[in-house]
N, C-alpha and C positions, 0 to 999 in steps of 0.2 A: 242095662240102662244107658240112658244116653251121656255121654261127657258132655258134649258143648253140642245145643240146638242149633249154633248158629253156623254150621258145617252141613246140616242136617235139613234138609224138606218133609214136609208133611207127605203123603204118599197119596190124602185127601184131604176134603175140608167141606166143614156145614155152615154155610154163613147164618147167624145169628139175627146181626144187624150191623149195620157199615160200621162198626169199629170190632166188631166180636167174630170172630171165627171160631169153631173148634174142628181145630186138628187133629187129623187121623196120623198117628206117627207111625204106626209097624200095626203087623196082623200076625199072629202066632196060631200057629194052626196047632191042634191035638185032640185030645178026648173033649175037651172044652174049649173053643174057640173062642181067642181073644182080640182086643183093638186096644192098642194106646192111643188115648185121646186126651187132649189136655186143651184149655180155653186159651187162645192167641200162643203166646212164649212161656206160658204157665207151664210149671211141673205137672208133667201125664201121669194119668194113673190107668192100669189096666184094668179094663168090663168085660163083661161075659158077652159073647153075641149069643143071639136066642134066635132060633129061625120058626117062623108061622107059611102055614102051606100058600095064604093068599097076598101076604104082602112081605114077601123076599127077608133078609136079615133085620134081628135091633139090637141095640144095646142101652143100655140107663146109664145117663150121666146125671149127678145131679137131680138125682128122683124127675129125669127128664125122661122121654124114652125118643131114643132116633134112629130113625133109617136109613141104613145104606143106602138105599135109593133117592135120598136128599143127598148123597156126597158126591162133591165134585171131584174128580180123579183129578192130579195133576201129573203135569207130564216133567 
């Protein structure tokens, strides 16, 4: 887990609405494929990603469902 966010960049991001982002923090790859995502500086929690043949990776936050392909990679 992370010690201090504020040494730390998100590796992506879904903007919301102009104050809200959720942040992609880390990706862990294995048998179950996961994202740490967490709302703005908020405590991440790790989601499962799920992959569908016709629209690339999701994950559920928040009985939300999101796609990768809405994340902004940052550099």
């Amino acid at each position: 887990m992370m010690e201090s966010k504020s040494i730390y960049m998100p590796k992506a991001v879904i903007s919301i609405c102009n104050s809200i982002t959720l942040n992609i923090w880390d990706i862990r790859h294995g048998v179950n494929d996961e994202v740490l995502v967490g709302l703005n500086n908020e405590n991440p929690q790790w989601c499962t990603l799920h992959d569908t043949d016709n629209e690339g990776c999701y994950f559920v936050y928040a009985d939300v469902r999101y796609s990768l392909l809405d994340a902004m990679k940052l550099i």
